[in-house]
C-alpha positions as CSV (number, residue, x, y, z in Angstrom):
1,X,32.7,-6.6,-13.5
2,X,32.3,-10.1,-13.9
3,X,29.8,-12.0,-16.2
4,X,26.9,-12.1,-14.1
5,X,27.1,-8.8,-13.6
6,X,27.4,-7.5,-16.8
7,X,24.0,-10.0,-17.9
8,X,22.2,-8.2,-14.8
9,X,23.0,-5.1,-15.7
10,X,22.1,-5.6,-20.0
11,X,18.3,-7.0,-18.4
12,X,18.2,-4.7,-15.9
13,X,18.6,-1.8,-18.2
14,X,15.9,-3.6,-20.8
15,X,13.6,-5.4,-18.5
16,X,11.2,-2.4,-18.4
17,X,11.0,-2.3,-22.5
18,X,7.3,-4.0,-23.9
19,X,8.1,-7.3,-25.5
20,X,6.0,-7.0,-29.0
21,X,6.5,-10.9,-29.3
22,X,7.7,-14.0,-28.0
23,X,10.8,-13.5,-30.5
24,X,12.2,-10.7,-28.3
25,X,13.7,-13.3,-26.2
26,X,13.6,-16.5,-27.8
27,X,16.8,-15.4,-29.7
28,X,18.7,-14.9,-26.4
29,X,17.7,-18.7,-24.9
30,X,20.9,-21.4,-25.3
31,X,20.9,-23.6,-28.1
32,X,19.6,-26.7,-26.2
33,X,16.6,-25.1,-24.6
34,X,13.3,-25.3,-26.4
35,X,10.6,-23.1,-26.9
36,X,6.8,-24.7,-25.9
37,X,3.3,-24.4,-24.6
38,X,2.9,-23.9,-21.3
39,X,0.0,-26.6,-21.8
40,X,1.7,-29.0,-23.1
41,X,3.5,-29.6,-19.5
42,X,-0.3,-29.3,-17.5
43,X,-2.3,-32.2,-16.3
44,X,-4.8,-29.3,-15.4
45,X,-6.2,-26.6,-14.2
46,X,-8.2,-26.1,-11.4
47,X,-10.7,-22.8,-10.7
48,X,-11.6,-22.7,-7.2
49,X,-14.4,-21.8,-5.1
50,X,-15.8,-18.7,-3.5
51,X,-19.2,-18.9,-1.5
52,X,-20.6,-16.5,0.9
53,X,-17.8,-15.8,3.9
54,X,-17.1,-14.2,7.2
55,X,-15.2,-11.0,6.3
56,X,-12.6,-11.9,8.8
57,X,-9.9,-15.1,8.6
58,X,-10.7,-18.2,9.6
59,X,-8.8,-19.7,13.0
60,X,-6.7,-22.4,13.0
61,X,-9.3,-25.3,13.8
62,X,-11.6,-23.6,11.2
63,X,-12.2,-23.9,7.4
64,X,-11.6,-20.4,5.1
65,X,-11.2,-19.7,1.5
66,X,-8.4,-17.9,0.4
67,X,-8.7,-14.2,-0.9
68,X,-7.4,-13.1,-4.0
69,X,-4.3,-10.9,-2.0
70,X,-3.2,-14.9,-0.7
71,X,-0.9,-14.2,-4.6
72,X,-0.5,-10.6,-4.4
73,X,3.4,-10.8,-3.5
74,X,6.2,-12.9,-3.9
75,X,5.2,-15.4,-1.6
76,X,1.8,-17.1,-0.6
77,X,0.2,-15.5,2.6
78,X,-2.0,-17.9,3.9
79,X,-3.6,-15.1,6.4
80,X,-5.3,-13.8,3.3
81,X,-8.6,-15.8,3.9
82,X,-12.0,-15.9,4.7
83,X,-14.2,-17.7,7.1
84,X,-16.4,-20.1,5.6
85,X,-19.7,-20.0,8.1
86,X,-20.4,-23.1,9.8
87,X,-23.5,-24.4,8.4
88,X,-21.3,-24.2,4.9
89,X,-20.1,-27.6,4.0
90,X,-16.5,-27.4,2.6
91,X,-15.6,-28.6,-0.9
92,X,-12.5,-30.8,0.3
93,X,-11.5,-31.1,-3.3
94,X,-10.3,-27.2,-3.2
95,X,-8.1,-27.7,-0.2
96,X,-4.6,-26.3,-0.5
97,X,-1.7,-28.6,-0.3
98,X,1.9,-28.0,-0.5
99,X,3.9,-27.8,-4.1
100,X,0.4,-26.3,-5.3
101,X,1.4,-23.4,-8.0
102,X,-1.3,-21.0,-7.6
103,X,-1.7,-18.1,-10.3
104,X,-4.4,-14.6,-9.4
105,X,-7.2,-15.1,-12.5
106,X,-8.5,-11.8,-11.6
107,X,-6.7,-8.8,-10.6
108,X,-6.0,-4.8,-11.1
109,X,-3.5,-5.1,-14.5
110,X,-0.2,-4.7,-12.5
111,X,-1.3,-7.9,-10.0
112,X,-3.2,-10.5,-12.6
113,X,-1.6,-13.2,-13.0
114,X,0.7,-13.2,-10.0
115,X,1.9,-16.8,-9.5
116,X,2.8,-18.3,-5.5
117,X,3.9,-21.8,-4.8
118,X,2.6,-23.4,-1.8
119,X,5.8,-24.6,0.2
120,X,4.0,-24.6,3.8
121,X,0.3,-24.1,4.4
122,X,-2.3,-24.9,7.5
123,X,-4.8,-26.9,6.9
124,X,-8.4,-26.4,5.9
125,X,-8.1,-23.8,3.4
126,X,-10.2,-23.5,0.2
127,X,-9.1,-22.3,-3.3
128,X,-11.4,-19.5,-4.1
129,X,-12.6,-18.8,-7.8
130,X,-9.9,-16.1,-8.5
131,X,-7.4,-18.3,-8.3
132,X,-5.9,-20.9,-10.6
133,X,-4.1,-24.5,-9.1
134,X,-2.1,-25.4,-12.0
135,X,-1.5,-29.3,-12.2
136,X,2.2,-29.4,-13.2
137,X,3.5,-32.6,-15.1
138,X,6.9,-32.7,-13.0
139,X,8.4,-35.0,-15.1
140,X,9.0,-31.9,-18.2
141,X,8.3,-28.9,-15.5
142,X,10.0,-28.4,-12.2
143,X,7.6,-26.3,-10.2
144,X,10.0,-23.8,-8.9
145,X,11.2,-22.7,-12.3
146,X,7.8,-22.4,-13.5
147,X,7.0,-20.0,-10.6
148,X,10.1,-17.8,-11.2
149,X,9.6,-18.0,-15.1
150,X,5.8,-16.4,-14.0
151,X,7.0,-13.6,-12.6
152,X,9.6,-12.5,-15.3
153,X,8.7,-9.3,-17.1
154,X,8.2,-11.6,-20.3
155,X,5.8,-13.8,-18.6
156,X,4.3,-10.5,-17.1
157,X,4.0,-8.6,-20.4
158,X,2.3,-11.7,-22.3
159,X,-0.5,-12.1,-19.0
160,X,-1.0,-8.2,-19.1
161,X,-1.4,-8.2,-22.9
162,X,-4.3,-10.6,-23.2
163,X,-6.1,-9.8,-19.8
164,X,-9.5,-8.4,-20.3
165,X,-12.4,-6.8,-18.4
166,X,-14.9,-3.8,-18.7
167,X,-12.7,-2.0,-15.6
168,X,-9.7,-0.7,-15.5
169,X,-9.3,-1.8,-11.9
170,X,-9.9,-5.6,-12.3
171,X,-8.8,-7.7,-15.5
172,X,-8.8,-11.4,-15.6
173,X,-7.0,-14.2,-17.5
174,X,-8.6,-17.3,-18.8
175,X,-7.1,-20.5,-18.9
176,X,-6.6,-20.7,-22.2
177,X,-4.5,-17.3,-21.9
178,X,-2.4,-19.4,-19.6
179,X,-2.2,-22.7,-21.5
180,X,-1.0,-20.8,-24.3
181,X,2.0,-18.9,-22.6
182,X,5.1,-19.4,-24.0
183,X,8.0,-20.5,-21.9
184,X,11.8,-21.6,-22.3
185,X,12.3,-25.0,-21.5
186,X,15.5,-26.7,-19.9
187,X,16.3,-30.1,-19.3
188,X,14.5,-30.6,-16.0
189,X,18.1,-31.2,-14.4
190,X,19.1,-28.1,-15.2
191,X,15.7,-26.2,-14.5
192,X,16.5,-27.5,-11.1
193,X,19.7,-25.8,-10.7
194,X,18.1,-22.6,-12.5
195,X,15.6,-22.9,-9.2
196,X,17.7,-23.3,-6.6
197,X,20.5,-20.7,-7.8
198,X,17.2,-17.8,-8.1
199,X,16.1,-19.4,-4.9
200,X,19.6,-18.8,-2.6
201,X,20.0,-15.0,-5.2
202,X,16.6,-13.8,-4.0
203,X,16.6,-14.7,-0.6
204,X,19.9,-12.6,-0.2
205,X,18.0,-9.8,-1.9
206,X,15.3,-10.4,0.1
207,X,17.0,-10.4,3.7
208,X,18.4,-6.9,2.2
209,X,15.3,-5.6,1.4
210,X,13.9,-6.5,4.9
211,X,16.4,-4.9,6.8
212,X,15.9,-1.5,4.9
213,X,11.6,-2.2,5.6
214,X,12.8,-2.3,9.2
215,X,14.9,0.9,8.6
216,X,11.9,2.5,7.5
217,X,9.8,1.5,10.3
218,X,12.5,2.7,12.6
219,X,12.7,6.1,10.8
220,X,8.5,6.3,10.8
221,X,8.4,5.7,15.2
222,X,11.4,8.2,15.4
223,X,9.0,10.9,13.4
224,X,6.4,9.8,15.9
225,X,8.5,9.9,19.3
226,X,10.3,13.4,18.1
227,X,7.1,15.4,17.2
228,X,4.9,13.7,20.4
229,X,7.9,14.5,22.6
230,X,7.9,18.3,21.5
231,X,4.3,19.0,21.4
232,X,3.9,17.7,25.0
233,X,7.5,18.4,26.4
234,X,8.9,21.4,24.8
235,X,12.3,21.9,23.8
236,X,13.7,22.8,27.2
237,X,14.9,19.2,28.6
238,X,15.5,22.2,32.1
239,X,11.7,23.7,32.1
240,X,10.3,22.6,35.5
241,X,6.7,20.4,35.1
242,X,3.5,20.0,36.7
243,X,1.0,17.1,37.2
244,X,-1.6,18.1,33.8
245,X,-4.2,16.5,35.8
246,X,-5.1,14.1,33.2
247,X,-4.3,10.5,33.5
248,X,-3.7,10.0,29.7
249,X,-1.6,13.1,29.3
250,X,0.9,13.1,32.7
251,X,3.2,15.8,33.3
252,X,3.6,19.1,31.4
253,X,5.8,22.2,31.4
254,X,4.7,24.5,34.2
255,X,3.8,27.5,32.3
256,X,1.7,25.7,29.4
257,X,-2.1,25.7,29.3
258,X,-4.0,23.5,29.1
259,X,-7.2,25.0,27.0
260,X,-10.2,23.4,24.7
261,X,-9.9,24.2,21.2
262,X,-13.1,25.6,20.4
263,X,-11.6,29.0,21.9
264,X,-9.2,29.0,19.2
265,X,-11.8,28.6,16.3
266,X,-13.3,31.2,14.3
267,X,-14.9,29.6,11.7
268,X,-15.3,25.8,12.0
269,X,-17.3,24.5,8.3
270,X,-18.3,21.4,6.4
271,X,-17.7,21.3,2.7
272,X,-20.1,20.3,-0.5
273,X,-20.3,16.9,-2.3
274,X,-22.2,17.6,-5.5
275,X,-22.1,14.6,-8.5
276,X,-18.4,14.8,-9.6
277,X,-16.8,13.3,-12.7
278,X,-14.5,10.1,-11.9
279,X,-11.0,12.3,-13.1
280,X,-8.8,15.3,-11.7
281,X,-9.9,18.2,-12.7
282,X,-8.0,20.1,-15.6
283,X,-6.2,23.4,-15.0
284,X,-8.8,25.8,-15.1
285,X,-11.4,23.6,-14.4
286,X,-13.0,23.6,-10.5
287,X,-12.6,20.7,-8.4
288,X,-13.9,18.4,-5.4
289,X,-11.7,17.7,-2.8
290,X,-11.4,13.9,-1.9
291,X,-11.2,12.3,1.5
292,X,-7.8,11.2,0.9
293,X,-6.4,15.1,0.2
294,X,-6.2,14.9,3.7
295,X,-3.8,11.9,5.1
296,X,-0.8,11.5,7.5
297,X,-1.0,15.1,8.0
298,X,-0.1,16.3,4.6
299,X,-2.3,17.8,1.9
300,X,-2.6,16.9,-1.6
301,X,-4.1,18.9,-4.3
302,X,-4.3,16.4,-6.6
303,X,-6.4,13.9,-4.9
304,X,-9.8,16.3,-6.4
305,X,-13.0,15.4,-8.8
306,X,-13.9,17.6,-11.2
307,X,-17.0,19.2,-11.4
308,X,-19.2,20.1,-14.3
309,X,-18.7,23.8,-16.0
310,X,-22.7,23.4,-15.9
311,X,-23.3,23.6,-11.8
312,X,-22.9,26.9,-9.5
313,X,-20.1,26.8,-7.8
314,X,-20.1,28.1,-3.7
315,X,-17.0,30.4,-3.9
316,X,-16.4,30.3,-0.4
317,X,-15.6,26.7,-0.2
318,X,-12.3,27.5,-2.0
319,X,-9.3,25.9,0.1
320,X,-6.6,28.4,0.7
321,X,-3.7,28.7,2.1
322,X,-3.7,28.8,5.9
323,X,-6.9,26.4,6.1
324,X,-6.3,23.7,8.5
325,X,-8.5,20.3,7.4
326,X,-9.6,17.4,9.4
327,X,-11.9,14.4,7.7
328,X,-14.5,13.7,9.7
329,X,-15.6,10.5,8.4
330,X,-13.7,7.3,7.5
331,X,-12.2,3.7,8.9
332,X,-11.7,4.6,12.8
333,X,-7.9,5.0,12.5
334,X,-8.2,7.4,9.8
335,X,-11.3,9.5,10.7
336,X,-9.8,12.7,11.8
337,X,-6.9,12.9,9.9
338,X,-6.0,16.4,10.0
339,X,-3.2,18.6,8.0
340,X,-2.9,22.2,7.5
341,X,-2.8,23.7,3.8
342,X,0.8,25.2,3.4
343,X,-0.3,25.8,-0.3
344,X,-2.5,24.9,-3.1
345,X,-4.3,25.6,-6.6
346,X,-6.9,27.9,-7.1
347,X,-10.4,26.3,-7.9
348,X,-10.5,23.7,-5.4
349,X,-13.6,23.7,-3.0
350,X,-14.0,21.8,0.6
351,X,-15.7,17.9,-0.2
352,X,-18.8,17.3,3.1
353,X,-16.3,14.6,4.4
354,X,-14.2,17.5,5.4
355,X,-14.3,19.9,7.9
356,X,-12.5,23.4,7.9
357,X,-11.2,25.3,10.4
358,X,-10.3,29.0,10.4
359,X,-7.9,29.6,13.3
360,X,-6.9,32.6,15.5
361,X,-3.7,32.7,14.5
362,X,-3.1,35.2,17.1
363,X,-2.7,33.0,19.2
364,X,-2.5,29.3,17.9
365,X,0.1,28.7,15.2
366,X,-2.0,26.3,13.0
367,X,1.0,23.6,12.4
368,X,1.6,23.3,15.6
369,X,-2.3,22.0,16.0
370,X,-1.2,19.8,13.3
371,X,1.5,18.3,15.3
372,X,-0.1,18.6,18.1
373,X,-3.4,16.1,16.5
374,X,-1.1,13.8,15.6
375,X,0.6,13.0,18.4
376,X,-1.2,9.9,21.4
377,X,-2.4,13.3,22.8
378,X,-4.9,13.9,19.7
379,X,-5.3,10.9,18.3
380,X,-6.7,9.4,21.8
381,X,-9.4,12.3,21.8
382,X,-10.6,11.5,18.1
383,X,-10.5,8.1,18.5
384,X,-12.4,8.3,21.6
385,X,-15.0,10.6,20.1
386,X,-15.8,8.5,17.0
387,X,-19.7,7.8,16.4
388,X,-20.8,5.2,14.0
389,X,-23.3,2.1,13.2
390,X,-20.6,0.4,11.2
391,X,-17.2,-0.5,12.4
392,X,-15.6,-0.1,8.9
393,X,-17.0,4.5,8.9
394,X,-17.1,6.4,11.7
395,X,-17.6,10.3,12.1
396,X,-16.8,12.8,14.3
397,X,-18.7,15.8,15.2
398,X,-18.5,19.9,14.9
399,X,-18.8,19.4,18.4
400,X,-16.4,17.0,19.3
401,X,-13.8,18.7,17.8
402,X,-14.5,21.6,19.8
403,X,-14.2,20.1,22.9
404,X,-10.9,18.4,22.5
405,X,-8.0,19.7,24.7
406,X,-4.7,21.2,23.8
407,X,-1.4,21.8,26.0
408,X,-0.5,25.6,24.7
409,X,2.6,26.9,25.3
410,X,3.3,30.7,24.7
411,X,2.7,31.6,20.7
412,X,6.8,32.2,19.6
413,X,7.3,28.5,21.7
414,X,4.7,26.9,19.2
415,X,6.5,28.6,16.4
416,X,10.1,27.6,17.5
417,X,8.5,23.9,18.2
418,X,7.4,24.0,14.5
419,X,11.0,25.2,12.7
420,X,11.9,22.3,15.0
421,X,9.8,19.8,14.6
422,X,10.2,20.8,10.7
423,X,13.7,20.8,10.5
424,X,14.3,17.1,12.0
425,X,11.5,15.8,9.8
426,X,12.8,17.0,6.8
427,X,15.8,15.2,8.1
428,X,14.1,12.1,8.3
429,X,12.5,12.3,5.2
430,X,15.4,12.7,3.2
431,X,16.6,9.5,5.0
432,X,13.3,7.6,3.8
433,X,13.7,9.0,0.4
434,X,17.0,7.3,-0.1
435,X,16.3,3.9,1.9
436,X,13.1,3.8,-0.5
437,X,15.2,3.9,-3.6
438,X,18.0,1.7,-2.5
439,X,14.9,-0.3,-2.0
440,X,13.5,0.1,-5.6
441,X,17.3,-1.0,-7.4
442,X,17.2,-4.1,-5.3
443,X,13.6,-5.2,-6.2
444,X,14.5,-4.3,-9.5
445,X,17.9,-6.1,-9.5
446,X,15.7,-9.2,-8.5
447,X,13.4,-9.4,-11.0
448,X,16.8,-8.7,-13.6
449,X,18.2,-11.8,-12.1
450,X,15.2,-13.7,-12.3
451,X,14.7,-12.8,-16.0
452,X,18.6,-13.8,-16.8
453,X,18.6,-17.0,-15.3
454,X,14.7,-18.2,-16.9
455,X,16.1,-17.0,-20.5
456,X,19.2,-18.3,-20.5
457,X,21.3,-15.5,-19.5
458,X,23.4,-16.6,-16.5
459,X,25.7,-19.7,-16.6
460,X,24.8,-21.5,-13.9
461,X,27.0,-24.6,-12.6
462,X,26.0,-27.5,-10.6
């Protein structure tokens, strides 16, 4: 293994450790670094501006101020903007130039304090008020360390120690939280080199990880294309077909119906919102389901409310196994997400953003309706159905979802398209599993080989 190896590999393994002080790694840094104030290398900083906007980005001819999310990442994402109306008059001082080093003031804990530099950026857009423009004095500070030295875990560990806020969900950093960071100091010579070697590392890393996103998208449209393909199709490539009659559903196996739903349903219900407490309910404790229980056509138990031991609970709004669950309000691509309850705790009762449906199983294998609601042949009927005054909720209705149409092939050919359908899934899924953690160890080896060469770690020639 050679030397740069073996450095990765001692960070790696203690990059996730709390750093009680700034001593933790000042021992590590060589001899003729130095140990200073971040503010003693500012000419400034700069909080930006944030009036009334448009709730959609600003075109390319048009002045916008930049959300929050423009830091969230590794990189600056300039799409992450606002429309400033037209009757505003921009405050040109706030514009966004190139080589500006932008840090996230206020943030959830794991995001404050994200850092971007501005390499390329179009123009007429406005720093908004939480963010930070940090003037860098480039004679002491090269820029591109800096931005790598911010996202270290030390740099990380000493913003999330002294952010504040009455929320758990947003905590903010003051300037003098940043002034006051500590940070290893190079020659600036050699903080270039420390730059551009993480720069040419990461971007190697980074075309790595890319490739395995676009392995998971791949894997996500093949879980798409197999389950529409079966529940419209079949498994017999040989069974002879016949014009459905509808346009947006085309040709069918001969011998499957084509049927509404509501002959299917026994019971079809809506659920009970009473005044939850904000935390998961405890063990023997009863529960409220939340709208996202039900997404992507799986459920989750967890995602419940508590309620108080003081209220009267309606029994019969107790999920159980066998329910089959569709939300019937949310954004328009996720009202009427649907999945059917293959098991569950006890205590849990039905929230009113969720109906439940109570199948004849007789005759309609309730995963397959799952699969079958998932696929272009479901999703186009909810879609289609939605109701709302706002484009951000929409609802469907008891009697929408009675009306929608299924394809229904003979009972034992929905069950033998379910073991199918659930066999090559689970297939899949073990596939995303492992792409998911390959892609974990390499964001992790990049923020080991980030944290070597800031501190020190890595001998880096010219």
């Amino acid at each position: 293994m050679s030397d740069e190896s073996q450095t990765l590999t001692k960070v790696f393994n203690s990059s996730a450790t709390a750093y009680d002080s700034v001593i933790n790694w000042v021992e590590t840094i060589p001899s003729h670094w130095s140990i200073e104030l971040l503010k003693f290398h500012l000419l400034g900083i700069e909080q930006g501006w944030s009036p009334q906007s448009d709730n959609f980005p600003a075109d390319e001819n048009e002045w916008g101020v930049l959300k929050v999310g423009a830091v969230n990442g590794w990189e600056f994402n300039p799409n992450e903007n606002k429309r400033l109306p037209a009757d505003l008059e921009p405050l040109t001082e706030y514009e966004i130039k190139p080589g500006d080093l932008l840090v996230s003031r206020a943030n959830t804990p794991e995001l404050v304090g994200s850092a971007a530099l501005v390499k390329q950026v179009r123009p007429k857009l406005l720093l908004c008020d939480k963010l930070y423009r940090l003037k860098i004095n480039c004679r002491t500070l090269c820029p591109e360390y800096l931005v790598f030295y911010l996202r270290s875990p030390v740099a990380r560990y000493e913003f999330e120690r002294d952010a504040t806020g009455a929320s758990s969900s947003m905590q903010n950093i003051s300037q003098e939280s940043v002034k006051n960071l500590f940070i290893p100091v190079p020659p600036v010579t050699e903080q270039r080199k420390i730059a551009s070697y993480v720069d040419r590392q990461t971007a190697k890393i980074d075309t790595l990880i890319t490739a395995k996103q676009r392995l998971l998208e791949l894997l996500t449209e093949k879980r798409r294309s197999l389950i529409t393909h079966a529940v419209t199709r079949g498994l017999n490539p040989d069974a002879p077909l016949r014009d459905s009659g509808i346009e947006w559903l085309g040709e069918i196996p001969a011998h499957w119906n084509i049927e509404r739903l509501r002959w299917f349903i026994k019971t079809l219900e809506q659920g009970w919102s009473p005044q939850a407490e904000e935390r998961e309910p405890g063990q023997e404790e009863w529960g409220v389901l939340k709208l996202n229980a039900v997404k992507d056509g799986q459920f989750d138990p967890s995602k419940a409310k508590a309620l108080p031991a003081s209220i009267e609970i309606p029994v019969s709004l107790e999920i159980r196994s066998g329910d089959f669950l569709i939300t019937r309000a949310n954004t328009p691509e996720l009202v009427g997400d649907i999945c059917y309850v293959h098991e569950t705790r006890s205590q849990l009762i039905l929230s009113d953003l969720i109906y439940r449906l109570r199948l004849d199983e007789s005759k309609l294998d309730g995963k397959f309706l799952s699969y079958f609601l998932q696929a272009p042949s479901g999703r186009l009927q909810i879609e289609a159905d939605a109701r709302g005054s706002s484009a951000s909720m929409v609802k469907i209705s008891q009697g929408h979802i009675l009306d929608w149409l299924l394809i229904l092939p003979p009972l034992s050919e929905q069950q033998a398209i379910v073991a199918y359908i659930e066999s090559e899934i689970s297939k899949l899924a073990n596939l995303k599993e492992a792409t998911e953690h390959t892609m974990e160890l390499l964001q992790e080896r990049r923020v080991a080989l980030i944290s070597a060469a800031v501190t020190g770690q890595i001998r880096i020639s010219a």
